[in-house]
C-alpha positions in Angstrom: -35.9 -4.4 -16.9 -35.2 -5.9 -20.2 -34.0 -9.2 -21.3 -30.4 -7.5 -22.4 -29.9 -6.0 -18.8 -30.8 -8.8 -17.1 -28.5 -10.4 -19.1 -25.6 -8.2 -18.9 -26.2 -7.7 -14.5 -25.8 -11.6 -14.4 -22.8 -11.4 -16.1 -21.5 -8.5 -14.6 -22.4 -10.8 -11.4 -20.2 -13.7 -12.6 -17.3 -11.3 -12.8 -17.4 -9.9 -9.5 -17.8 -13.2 -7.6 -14.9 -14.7 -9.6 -12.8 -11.3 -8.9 -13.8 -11.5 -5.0 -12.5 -16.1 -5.2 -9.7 -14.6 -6.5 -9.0 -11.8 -3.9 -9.6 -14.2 -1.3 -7.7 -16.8 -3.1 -4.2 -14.8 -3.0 -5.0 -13.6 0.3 -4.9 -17.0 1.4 -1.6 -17.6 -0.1 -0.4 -14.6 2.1 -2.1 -15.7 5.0 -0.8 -19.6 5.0 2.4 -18.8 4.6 2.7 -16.6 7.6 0.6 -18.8 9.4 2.7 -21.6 8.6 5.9 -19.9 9.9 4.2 -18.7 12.7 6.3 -20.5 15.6 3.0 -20.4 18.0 2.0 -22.9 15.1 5.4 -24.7 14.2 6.8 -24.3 17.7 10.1 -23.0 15.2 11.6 -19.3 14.4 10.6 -18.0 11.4 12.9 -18.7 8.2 12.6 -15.5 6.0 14.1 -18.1 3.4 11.3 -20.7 4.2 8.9 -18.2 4.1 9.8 -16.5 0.7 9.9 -20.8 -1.1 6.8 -20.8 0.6 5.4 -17.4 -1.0 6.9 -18.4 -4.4 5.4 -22.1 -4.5 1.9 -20.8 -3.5 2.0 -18.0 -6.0 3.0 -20.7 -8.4 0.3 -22.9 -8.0 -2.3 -19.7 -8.4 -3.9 -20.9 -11.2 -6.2 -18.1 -11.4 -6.6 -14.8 -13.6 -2.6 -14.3 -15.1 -2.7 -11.1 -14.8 -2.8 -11.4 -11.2 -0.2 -13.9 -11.2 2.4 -11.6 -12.8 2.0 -9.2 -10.6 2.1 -11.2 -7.4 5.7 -12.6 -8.9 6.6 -9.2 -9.9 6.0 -7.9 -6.7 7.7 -10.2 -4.9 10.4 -10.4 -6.9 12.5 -8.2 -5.6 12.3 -10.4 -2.4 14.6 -12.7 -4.1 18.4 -13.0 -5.5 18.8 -12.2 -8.6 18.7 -15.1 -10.6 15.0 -16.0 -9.2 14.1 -12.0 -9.1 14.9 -12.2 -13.5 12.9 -15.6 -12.9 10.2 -13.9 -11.7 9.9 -11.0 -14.0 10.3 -13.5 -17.0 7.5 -15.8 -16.4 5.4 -12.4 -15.3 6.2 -10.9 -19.0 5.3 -15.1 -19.7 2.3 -14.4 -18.5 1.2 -10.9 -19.3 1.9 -10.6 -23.0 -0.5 -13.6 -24.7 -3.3 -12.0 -22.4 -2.6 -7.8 -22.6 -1.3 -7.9 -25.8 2.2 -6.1 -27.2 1.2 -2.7 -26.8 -0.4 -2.4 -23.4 1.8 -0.5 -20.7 1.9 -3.6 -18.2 3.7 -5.4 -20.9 6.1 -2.8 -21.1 6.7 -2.4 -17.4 7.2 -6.0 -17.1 10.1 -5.8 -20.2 11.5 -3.1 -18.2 11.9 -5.2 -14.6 13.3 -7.8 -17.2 15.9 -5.8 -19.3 16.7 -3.8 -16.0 17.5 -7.2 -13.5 19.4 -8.2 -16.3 21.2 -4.9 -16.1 22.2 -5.4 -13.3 23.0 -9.2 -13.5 25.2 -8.4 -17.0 26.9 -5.4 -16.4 25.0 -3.5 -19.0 25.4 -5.6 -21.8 24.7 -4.7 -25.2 21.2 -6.8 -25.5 19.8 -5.4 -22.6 20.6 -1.9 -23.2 19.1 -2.2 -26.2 15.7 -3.5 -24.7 15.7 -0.3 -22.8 16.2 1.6 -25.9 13.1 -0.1 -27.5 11.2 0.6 -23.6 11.9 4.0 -24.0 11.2 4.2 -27.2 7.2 2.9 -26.3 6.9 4.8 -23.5 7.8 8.3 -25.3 5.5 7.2 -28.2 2.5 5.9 -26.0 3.0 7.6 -22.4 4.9 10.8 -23.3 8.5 12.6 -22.8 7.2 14.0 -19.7 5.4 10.8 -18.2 6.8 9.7 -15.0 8.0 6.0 -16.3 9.8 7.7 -19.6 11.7 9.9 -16.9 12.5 7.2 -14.9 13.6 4.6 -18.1 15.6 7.5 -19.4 17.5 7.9 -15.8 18.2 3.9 -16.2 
């Protein structure tokens, strides 16, 4: 084995055991919170309220790999009202564009949750339409016209 493998294995090591702290990091966040509104523990009913503050403050604190993060608040954003679901989905985009880059499709999915919440919130204004326009734009250009995301943007 040469010198360059043996470096390149180690760090290919490093990577994996920091993926598998991670994994095992945000299952933790699942598990305490459910274990923490477990009323064999608490000797209480679970809150889904309580337990959804509890989600969001853990996932908050994750100070690991961002693109993790974003997608732990964008999946559970939709777990929220709206004002905290557009919360979420901005400080996902927050998170996702200094690290991906502008032109990488996570980016774009997370502008998409963002301009379509607000959609929703605004009553179609005029400034998120137009971010949809410029979503759909990027995804004809970089997925295709017949890509399942440009379909779905252009059903929006």
């Amino acid at each position: 084995m040469s010198v360059y493998q043996a470096v390149k294995a180690r760090a290919a090591e490093r990577v994996a055991l920091k993926e598998k702290r991670e994994a095992q990091t945000v299952s933790q966040i699942i598990l305490d919170t459910v274990r923490d509104l477990d009323e064999r523990h608490t000797g209480s009913n679970i809150d889904p309220a309580e337990m959804k503050a509890q989600m969001l403050k853990r996932i908050m604190e994750f100070n690991g790999d961002p693109v993790r993060k974003a997608q732990m608040l964008a999946e559970t954003a939709i777990m929220f009202p709206n004002e905290q679901c557009l919360e979420n989905y901005r400080q996902g985009l927050a998170l996702l564009e200094p690290v991906l880059g502008p032109d990488d499709p996570r980016v774009w999915d997370m502008r998409f949750c963002v301009a379509g919440q607000r959609a929703v919130m605004e009553g179609s204004s005029d400034e998120c339409m137009d971010e949809l326009r410029r979503v759909l734009a990027w995804q004809r250009e970089h997925l295709g016209l017949q890509h399942k995301e440009t379909l779905f943007t252009q059903l929006t």
